[in-house]
C-alpha positions as CSV (number, residue, x, y, z in Angstrom):
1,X,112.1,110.0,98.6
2,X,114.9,108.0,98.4
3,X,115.6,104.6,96.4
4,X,117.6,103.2,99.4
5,X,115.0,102.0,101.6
6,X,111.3,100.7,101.3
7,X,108.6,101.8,99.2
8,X,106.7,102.9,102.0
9,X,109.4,105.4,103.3
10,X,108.6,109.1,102.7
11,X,110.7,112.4,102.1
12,X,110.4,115.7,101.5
13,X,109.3,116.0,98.1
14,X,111.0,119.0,96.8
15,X,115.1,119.7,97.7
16,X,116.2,122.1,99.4
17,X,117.1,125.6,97.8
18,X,120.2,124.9,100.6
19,X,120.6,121.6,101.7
20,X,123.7,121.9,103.4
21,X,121.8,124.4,105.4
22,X,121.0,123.3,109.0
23,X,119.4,126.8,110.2
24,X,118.7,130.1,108.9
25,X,121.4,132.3,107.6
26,X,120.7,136.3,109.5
27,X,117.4,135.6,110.5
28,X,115.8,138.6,112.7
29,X,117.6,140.2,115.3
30,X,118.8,138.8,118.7
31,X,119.4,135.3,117.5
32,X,121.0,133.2,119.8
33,X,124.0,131.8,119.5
34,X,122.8,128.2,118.1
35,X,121.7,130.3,115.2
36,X,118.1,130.0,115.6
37,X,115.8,133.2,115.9
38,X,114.1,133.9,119.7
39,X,110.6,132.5,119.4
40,X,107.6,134.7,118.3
41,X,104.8,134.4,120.4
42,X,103.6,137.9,120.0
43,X,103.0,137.4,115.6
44,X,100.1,136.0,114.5
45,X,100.6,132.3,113.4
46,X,97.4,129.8,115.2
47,X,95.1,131.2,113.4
48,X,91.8,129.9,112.7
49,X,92.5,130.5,108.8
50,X,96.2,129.2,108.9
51,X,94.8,125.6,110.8
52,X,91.4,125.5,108.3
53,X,93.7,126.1,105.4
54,X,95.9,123.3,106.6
55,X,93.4,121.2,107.5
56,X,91.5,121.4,103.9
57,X,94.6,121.5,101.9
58,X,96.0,118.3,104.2
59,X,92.8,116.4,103.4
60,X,93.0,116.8,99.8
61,X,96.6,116.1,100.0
62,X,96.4,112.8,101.8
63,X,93.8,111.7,99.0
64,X,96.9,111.9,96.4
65,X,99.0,110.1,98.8
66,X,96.6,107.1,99.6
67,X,96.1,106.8,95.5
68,X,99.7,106.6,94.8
69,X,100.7,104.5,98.3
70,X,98.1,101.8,96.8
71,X,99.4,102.1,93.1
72,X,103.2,102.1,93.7
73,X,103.7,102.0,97.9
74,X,104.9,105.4,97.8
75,X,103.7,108.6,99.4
76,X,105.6,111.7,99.3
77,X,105.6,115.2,102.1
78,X,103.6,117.9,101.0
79,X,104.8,120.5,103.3
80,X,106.2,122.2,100.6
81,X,103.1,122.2,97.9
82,X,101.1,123.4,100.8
83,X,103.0,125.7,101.8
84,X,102.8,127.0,98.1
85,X,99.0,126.6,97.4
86,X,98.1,128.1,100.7
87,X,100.6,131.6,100.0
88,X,98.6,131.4,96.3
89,X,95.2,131.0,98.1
90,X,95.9,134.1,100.8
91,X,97.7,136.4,98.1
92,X,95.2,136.1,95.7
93,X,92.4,136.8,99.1
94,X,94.8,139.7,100.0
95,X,94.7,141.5,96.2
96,X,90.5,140.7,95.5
97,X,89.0,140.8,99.4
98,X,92.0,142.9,101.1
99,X,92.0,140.2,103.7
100,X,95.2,140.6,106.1
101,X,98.0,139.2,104.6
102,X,99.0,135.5,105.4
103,X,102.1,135.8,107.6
104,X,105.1,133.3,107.1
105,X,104.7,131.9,110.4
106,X,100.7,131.1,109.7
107,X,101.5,129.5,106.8
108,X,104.6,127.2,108.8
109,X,101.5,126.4,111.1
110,X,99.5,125.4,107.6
111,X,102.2,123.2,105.8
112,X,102.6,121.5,109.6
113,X,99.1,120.7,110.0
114,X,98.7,120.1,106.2
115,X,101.7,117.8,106.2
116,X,100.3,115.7,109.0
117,X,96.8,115.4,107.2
118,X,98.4,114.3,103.9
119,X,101.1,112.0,105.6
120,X,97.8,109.7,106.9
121,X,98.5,107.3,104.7
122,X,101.2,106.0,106.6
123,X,99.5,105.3,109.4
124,X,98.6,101.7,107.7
125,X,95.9,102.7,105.1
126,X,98.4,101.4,102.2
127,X,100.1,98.4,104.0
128,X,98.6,96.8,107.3
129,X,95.2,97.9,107.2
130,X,94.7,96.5,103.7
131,X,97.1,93.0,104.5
132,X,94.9,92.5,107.3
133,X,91.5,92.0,105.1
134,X,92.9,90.0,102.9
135,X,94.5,87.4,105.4
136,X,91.3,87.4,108.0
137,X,88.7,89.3,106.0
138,X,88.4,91.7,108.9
139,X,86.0,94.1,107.6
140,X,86.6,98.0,108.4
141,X,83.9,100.0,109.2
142,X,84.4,104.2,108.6
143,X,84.7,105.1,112.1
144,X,87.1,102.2,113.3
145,X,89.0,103.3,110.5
146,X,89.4,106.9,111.1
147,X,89.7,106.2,115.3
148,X,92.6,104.0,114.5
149,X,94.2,105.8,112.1
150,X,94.2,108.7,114.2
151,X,95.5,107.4,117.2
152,X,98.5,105.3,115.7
153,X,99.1,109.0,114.6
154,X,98.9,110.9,118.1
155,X,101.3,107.7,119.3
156,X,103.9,109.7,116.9
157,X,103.1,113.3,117.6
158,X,103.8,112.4,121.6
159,X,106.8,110.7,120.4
160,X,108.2,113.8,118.6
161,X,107.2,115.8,121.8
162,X,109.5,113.9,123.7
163,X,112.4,113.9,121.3
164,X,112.2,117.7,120.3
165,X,114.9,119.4,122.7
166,X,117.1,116.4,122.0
167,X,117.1,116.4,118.7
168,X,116.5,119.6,117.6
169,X,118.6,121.8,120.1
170,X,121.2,119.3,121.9
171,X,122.1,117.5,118.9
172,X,121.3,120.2,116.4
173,X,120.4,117.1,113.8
174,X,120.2,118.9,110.0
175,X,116.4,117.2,109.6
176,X,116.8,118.3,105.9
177,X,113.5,117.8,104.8
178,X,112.3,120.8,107.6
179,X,115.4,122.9,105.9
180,X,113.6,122.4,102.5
181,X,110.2,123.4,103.9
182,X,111.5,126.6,106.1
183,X,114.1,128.0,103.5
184,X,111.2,127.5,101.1
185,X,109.1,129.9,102.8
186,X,112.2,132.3,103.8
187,X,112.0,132.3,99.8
188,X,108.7,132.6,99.0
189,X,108.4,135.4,102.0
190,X,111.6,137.3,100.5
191,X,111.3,136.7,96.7
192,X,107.4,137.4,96.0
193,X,107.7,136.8,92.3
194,X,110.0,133.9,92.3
195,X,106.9,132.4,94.3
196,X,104.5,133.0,92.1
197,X,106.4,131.4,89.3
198,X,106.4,128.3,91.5
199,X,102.7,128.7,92.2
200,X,102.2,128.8,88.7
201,X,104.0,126.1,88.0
202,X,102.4,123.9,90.7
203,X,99.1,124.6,89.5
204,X,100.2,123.9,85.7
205,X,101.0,120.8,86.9
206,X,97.8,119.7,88.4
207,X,96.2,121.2,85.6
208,X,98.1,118.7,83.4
209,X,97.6,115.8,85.8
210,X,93.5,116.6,86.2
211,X,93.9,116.6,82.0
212,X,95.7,113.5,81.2
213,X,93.3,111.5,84.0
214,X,90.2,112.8,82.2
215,X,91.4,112.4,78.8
216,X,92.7,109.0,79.6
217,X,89.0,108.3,81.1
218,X,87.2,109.7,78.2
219,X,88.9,108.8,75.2
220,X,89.5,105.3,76.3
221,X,93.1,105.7,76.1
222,X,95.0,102.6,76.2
223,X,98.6,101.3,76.9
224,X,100.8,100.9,74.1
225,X,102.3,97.4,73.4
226,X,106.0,97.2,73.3
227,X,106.5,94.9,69.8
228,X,107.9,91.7,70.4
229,X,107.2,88.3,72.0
230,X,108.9,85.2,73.7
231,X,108.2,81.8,72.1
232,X,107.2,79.0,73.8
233,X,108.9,75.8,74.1
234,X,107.9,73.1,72.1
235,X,105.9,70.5,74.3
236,X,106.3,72.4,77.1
237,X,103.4,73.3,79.4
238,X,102.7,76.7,78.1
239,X,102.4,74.6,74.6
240,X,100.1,72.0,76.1
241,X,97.7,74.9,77.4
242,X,97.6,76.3,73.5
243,X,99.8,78.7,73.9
244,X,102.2,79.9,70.9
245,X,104.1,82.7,72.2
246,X,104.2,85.0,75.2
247,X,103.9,88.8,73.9
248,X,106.0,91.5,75.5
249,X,102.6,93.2,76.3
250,X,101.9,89.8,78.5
251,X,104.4,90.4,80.7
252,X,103.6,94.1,81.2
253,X,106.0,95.3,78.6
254,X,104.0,98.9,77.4
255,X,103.8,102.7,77.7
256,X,101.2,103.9,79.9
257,X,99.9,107.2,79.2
258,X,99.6,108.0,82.7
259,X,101.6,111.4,83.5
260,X,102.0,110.5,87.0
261,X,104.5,107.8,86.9
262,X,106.5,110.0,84.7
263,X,106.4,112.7,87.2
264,X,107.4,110.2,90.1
265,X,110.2,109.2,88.3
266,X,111.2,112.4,87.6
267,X,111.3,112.8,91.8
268,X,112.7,110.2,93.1
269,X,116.1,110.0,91.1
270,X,117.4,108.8,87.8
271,X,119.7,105.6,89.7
272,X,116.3,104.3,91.4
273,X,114.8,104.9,87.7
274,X,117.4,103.0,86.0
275,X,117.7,100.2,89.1
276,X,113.9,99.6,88.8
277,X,114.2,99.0,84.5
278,X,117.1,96.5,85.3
279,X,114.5,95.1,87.7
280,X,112.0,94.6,85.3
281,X,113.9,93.3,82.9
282,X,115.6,90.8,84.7
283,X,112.7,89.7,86.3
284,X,109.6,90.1,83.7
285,X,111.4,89.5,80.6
286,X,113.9,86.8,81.6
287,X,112.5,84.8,84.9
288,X,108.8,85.3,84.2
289,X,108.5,83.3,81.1
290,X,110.4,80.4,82.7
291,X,107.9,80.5,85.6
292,X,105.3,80.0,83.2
293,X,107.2,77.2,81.6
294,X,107.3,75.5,84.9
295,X,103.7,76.1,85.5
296,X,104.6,77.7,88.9
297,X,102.5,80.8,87.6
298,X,99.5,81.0,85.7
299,X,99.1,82.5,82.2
300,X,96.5,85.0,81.8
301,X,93.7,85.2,78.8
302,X,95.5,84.0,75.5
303,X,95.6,86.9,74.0
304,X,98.6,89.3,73.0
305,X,97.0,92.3,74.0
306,X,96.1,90.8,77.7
307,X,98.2,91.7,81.0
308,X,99.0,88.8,82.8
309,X,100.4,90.8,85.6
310,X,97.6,89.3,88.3
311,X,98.4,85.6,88.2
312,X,102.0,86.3,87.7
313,X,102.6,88.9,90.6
314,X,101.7,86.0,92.8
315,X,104.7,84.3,92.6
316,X,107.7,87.5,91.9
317,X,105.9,88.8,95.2
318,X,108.0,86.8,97.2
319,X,111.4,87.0,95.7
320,X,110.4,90.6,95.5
321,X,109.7,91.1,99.0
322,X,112.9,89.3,99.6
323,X,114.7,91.8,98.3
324,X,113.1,94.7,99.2
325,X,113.2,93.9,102.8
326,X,117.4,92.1,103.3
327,X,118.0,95.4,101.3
328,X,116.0,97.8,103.3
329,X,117.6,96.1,106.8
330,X,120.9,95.7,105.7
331,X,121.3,99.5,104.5
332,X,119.4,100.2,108.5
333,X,121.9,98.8,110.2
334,X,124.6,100.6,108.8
335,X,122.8,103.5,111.6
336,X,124.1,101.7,113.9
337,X,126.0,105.0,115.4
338,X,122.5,106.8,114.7
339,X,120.9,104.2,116.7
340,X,123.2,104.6,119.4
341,X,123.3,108.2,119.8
342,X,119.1,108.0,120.1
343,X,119.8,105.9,123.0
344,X,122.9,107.5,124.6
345,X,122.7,111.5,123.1
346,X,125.7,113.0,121.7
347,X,129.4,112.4,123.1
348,X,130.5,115.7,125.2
349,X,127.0,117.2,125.2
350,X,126.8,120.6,126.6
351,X,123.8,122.5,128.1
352,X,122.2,124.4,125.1
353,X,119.3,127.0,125.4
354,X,116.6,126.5,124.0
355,X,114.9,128.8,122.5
356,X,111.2,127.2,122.5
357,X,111.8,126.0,125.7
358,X,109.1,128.2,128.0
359,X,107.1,127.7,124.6
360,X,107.1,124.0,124.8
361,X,104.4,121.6,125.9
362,X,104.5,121.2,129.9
363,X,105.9,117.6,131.3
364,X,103.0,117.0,133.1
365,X,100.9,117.5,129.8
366,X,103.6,115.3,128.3
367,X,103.4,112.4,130.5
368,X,99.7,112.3,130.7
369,X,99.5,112.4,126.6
370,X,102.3,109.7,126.7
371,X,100.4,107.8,129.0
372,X,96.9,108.0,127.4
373,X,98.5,107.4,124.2
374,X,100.0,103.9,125.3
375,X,96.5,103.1,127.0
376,X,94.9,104.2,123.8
377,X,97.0,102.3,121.7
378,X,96.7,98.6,123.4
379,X,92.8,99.3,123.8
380,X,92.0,99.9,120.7
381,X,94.2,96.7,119.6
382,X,92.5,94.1,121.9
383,X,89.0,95.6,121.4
384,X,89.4,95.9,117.6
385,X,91.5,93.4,116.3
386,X,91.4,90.8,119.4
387,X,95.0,91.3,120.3
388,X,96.5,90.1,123.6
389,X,97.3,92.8,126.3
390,X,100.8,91.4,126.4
391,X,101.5,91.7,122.4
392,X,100.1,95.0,122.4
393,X,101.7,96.4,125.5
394,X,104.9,95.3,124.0
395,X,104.2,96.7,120.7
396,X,103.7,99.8,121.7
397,X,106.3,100.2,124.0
398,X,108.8,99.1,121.0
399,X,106.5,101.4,119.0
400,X,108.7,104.5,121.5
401,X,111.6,103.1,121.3
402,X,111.8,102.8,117.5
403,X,110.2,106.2,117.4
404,X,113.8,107.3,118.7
405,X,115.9,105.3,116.1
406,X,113.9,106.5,113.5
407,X,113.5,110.1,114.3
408,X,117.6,110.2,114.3
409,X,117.8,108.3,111.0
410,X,115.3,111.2,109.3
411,X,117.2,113.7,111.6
412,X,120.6,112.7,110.0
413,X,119.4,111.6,106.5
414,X,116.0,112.6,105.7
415,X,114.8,109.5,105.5
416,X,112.2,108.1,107.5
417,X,112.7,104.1,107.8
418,X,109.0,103.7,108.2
419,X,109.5,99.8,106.4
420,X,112.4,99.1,108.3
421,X,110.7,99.8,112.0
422,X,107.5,97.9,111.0
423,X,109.5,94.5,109.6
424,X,111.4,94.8,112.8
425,X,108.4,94.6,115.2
426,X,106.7,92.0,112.5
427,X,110.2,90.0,113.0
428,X,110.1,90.1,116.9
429,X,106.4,89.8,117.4
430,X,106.0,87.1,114.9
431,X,108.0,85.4,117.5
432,X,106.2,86.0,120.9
433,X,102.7,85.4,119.1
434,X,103.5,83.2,115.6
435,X,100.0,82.1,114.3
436,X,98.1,85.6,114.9
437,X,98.6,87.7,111.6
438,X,96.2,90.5,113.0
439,X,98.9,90.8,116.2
440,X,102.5,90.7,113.6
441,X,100.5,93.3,111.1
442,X,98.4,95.7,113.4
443,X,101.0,96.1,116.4
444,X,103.5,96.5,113.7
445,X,100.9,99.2,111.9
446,X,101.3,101.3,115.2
447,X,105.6,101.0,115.0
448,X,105.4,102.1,112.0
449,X,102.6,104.6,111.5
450,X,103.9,106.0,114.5
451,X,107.6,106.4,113.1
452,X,106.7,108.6,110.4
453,X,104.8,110.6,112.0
454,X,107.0,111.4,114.6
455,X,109.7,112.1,111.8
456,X,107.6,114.3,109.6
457,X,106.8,116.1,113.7
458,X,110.1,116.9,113.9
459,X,110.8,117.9,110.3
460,X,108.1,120.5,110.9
461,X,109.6,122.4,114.1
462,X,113.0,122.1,112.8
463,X,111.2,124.4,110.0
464,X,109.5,126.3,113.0
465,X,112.5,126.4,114.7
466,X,114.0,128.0,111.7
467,X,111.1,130.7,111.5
468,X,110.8,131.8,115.0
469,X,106.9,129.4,115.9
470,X,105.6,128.7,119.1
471,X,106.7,125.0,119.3
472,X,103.5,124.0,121.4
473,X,101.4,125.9,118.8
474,X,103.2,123.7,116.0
475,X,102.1,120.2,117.7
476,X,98.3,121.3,117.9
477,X,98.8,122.2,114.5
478,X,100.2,118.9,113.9
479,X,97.0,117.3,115.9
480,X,94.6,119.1,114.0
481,X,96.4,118.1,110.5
482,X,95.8,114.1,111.6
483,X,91.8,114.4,112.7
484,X,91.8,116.3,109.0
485,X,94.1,113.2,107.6
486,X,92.1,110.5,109.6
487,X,88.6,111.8,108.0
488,X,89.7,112.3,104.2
489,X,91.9,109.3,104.1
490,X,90.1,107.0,105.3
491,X,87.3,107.8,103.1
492,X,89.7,108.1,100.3
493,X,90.7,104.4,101.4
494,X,87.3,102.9,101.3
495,X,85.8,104.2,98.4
496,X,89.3,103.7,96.0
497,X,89.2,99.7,97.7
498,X,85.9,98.7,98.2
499,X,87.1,95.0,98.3
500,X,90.6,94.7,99.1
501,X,91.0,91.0,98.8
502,X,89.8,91.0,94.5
503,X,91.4,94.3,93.8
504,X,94.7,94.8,95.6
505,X,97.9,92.9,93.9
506,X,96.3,93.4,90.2
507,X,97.3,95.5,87.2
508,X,95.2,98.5,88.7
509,X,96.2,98.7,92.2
510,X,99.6,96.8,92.6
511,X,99.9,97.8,96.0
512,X,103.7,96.6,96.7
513,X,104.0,98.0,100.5
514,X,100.7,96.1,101.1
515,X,102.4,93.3,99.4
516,X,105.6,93.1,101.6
517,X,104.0,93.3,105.0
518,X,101.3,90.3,103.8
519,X,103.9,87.9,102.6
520,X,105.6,88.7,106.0
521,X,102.9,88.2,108.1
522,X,101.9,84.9,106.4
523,X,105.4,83.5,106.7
524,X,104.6,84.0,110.9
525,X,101.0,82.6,110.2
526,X,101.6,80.1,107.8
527,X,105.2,79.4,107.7
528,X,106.9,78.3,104.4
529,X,104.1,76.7,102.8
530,X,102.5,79.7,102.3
531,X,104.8,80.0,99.0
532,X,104.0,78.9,95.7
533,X,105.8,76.2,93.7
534,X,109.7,77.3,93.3
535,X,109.2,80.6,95.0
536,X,111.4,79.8,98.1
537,X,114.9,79.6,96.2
538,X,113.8,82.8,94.5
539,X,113.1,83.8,98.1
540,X,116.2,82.9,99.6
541,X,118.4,83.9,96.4
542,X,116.6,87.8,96.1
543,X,117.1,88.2,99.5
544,X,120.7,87.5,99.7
545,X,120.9,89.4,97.0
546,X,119.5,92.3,98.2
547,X,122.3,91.7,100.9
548,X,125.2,92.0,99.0
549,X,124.0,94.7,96.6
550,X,122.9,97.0,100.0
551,X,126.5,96.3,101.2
552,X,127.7,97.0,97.9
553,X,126.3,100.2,98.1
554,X,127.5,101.3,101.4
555,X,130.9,100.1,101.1
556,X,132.1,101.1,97.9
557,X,133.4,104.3,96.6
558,X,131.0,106.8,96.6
559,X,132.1,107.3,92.5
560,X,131.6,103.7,92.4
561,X,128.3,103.3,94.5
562,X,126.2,105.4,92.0
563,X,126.6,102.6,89.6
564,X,125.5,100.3,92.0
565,X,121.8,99.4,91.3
566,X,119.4,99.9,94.4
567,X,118.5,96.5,95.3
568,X,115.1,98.5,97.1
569,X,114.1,99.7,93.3
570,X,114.9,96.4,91.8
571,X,113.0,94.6,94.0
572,X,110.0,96.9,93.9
573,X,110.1,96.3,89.7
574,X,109.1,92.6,90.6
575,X,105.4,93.4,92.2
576,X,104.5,96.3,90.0
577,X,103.5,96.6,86.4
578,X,106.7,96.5,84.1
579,X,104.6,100.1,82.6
580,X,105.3,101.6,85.5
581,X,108.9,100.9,85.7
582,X,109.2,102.5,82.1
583,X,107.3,105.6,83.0
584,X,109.9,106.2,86.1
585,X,112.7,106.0,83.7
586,X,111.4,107.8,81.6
587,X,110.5,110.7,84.2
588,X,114.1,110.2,85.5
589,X,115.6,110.3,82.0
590,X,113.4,113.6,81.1
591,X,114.8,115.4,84.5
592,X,118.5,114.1,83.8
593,X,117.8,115.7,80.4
594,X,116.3,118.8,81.4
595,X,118.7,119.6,84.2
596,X,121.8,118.9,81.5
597,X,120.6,121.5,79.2
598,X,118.7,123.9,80.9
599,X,119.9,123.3,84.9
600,X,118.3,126.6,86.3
601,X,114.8,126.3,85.0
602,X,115.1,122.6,86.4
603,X,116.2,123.8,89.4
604,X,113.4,126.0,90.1
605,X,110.4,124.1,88.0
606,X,111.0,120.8,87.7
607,X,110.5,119.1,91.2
608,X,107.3,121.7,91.5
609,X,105.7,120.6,88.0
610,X,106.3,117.1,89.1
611,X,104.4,117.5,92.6
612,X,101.7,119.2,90.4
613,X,101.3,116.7,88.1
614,X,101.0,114.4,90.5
615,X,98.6,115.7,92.7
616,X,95.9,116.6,89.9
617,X,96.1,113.0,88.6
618,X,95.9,111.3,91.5
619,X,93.0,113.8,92.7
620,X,91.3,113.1,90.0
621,X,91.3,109.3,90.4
622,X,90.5,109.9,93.8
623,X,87.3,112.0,91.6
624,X,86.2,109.0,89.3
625,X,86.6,106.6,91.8
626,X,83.7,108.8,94.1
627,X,81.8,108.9,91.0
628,X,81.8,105.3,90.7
629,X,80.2,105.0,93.9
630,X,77.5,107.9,93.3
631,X,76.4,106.1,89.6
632,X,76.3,103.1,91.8
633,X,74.3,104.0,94.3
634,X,71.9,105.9,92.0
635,X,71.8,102.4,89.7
636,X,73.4,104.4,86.9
């Protein structure tokens, strides 16, 4: 995860144990000389077990990352954790039933098709698909939800196809999130008991997650108020409506008990921790009460223990979007070389062999995939969402050429600009078709879906490329990972948000990446007057904003730029709950902590406790969200 781009972009949730690594150090025998082991063919690795395990664990996995996309527009890789919980699952198999082990190359085809299940989510189910409901009330139905999700996702998986001997061999890109995930399972292969102690750890941590959730649940814990309030002016229209003060706890100002946020924070970085707190400050505690002064934002209930997050986050959407977006392109197009290189390949190339290459999916099978894909694709838009053949024909085909820019950004970086590539093909579609917001935001769900997971493709066979896998084997693993993904997310999707429209934006579900790529699409639809009361200089100033502090960032001195705040963090602090902002500095501040006084047991533990913590809470929700539905259905 990183803090420099949009809240929908996704990384490999744990580090590497070598990050500078770009392939495996030794290795077996006979290695060629790009440092990459000959391919394996003859070791076990598509194995029914390997792709069920992957499949089940990807499932689960992708309910944790549609919770926490619609709670804070963030989803994180789980290659990593499932690669963990499926060597606990198999060893423990392997000790009680003296089942055959669990090799390390069927557990790289488990994380790949467990990775693609669990990176569902970004296929549209916590940004487009919900936008779209609440600007047309287009209602979706289970099985249009799982056909589109999963075909947005094969869109991707031919993408990486395609790229995979460019990237991956020619250009020999580091893709450091695949590193992370294949030197994690060189480690877990090599150092038995160091794995277990992650295991452990990993399953601590969802143990505390499941606990806090239920306690939380049961116990009727609340959040606690920060003290304090803001008075209001004398005569002024928060007077006239009977209103004495503003409390802090108004404006979102508390501790939530929630372990999660904690943990995210703790993940994604102590500078995006500290940029989000400024955020929230500058925006909650010093602009939101004037807002309410001017009556361009509703109070909530009068009431100092109310949150008055749903009427406000009506109006600091839009600056916050702003930002979020200027920042997020501005900090893109400094990959302009990246960009370049996707189009013209590396200066001075050289043949290189590769060593997948008679392993590799045949170029007939490729251009007939590519082909259906495309066909699917611009279907499945004019039959489902009434878009024209010549929108969606071009959408698509700018869905393949973005797929390159983005797969070389994640190749180079390890981030995957999945906000970025959709707000371009909102921006240039909202321009061939203006007044259709199912066109900017569902031609714009394929770029994007599409983009990450092509990325998190060719994250997995770099790590298969590091291990010896059949590459061809990989990408079915890969396929069956987004049919698991399709099925469990989109359930996941409509049973958490039964009604989109009342319960997206609010102090539950804040939804920020849903946020962004509404506002955007009503700009196209609705132009300007689309904004509330005062909300376009706040527009116009966040945005430029976002502009200098992303050029800020990339300009100055890398001892310098750490003090720079993200303007990505800051502007995601303006559409969710101040609480959550405190949590994530919090989590940061623990891990800054932690590592400072005890830096190998952070080293190790931290990132892996985190993930856990993280998945058991947000499995859990996913838990008392389905019983919901059951004591409603039963009239309970």
């Amino acid at each position: 995860m990183s803090s420099e781009d949009t809240p929908e972009v996704t990384s490999s949730e744990e580090p590497s144990p070598t990050p500078e690594a770009t392939a495996p150090e030794g290795g077996d025998g006979g290695e060629q000389e790009h440092g990459y082991p000959p391919v394996q063919a003859d070791v076990r690795q598509f194995t029914f077990r390997a792709i069920f395990t992957g499949m089940l664990l990807g499932g689960m996995l992708s309910l944790c990352n549609v919770y926490l996309g619609l709670k804070i527009g963030w989803g994180f890789n789980m290659s990593i954790t499932a690669a963990l919980l499926g060597f606990a699952f198999w060893y423990l198999s392997t000790n009680v039933f003296k089942t055959q082990p669990f090799g390390v190359l069927e557990n790289n085809m488990n994380q790949t098709a467990a990775s693609a299940a669990a990176s569902i989510s970004s296929a549209g189910l916590v940004a487009p698909i919900p936008a779209l409901t609440m600007l047309t009330d287009y209602e979706w139905s289970y099985t249009i939800l799982v056909v589109w999700t999963l075909s947005v996702s094969l869109v991707g998986i031919v993408a990486a196809i395609g790229l995979r001997k460019q990237m991956l061999i020619v250009d020999d890109l580091p893709f450091p999130g695949g590193v992370a995930t294949g030197e994690t399972l060189r480690e877990i292969y090599a150092k038995g008991a160091e794995a277990l102690s992650r295991v452990k750890m990993l399953l601590f941590g969802m143990f505390l997650g499941v606990g806090s959730k239920v306690a939380g649940l049961a116990f009727g814990i609340g959040k606690a108020a920060v003290p304090g309030a803001v008075a209001v002016k004398p005569g002024g229209v928060m007077a006239s409506k009977g209103f004495s003060s503003i409390s802090l706890k108004n404006l979102g100002f508390a501790f939530d008990p929630s372990l999660m946020m904690i943990s995210v924070g703790a993940i994604i970085g102590f500078r995006a921790c500290a940029s989000m707190l400024v955020g929230a400050l500058l925006s909650w505690l010093i602009v939101g009460p004037e807002i309410l002064e001017q009556g361009w934002a509703d109070p909530g209930k009068n009431d100092p223990g109310a949150l008055w997050f749903g009427p406000m986050v009506k109006w600091m959407l839009w600056p916050g979007v702003a930002m979020m977006v200027t920042a997020a392109l501005t900090s893109f197009s400094f990959s302009w070389r990246s960009m370049l290189r996707a189009f013209t390949g590396s200066k001075g190339q050289v043949e290189v062999e590769d060593p997948g290459a008679i392993h590799d999916v045949p170029k007939k099978l490729f251009l007939f995939a590519t082909a259906a894909a495309l066909l699917v694709s611009v279907v499945l838009q004019a039959s489902f969402f009434d878009v024209g053949l010549l929108v969606a024909t071009v959408g698509v085909i700018l869905t393949f050429a973005l797929a390159i820019v983005a797969g070389r950004v994640s190749g180079e970086t390890g981030i995957t600009p999945v906000g970025p590539m959709g707000k371009v093909t909102q921006l240039g579609l909202g321009a061939i078709d203006p007044g259709n917001a199912a066109s900017n935001l569902m031609a714009a769900n394929v770029t994007g879906g599409a983009a990450s997971q092509c990325a998190d493709m060719l994250h997995d066979l770099k790590s298969g490329l590091m291990l010896g896998a059949v590459p061809k084997l990989q990408i079915l693993s890969q396929c069956f990972g987004v049919v698991a993904g399709a099925f469990f997310g989109s359930a996941a999707y409509l049973v958490l948000i039964p009604d989109p429209k009342n319960m997206l934006l609010t102090e539950e579900w804040a939804a920020p990446a849903v946020a962004q790529w509404k506002a955007v699409a009503e700009v196209f639809s609705e132009g300007l007057s689309a904004m509330p009361q005062g909300a376009l200089d706040a527009f116009l100033i966040a945005g430029a904003l976002g502009i200098i502090l992303a050029l800020a960032e990339k300009l100055a001195p890398k001892d310098l730029a750490r003090w720079i705040p993200s303007p990505a963090a800051m502007g995601l602090a303006l559409v969710i709950p101040v609480y959550y902002s405190i949590s994530f500095f919090l989590g940061g501040l623990f891990f800054v902590i932690a590592k400072r006084f005890a830096e190998s047991w952070t080293a190790r533990f931290a990132i892996v406790l985190a993930a856990g913590v993280i998945a058991g809470e947000s499995l859990a929700g996913v838990g008392d969200a389905i019983l919901k539905v059951i004591s409603g259905l039963s009239g309970g």
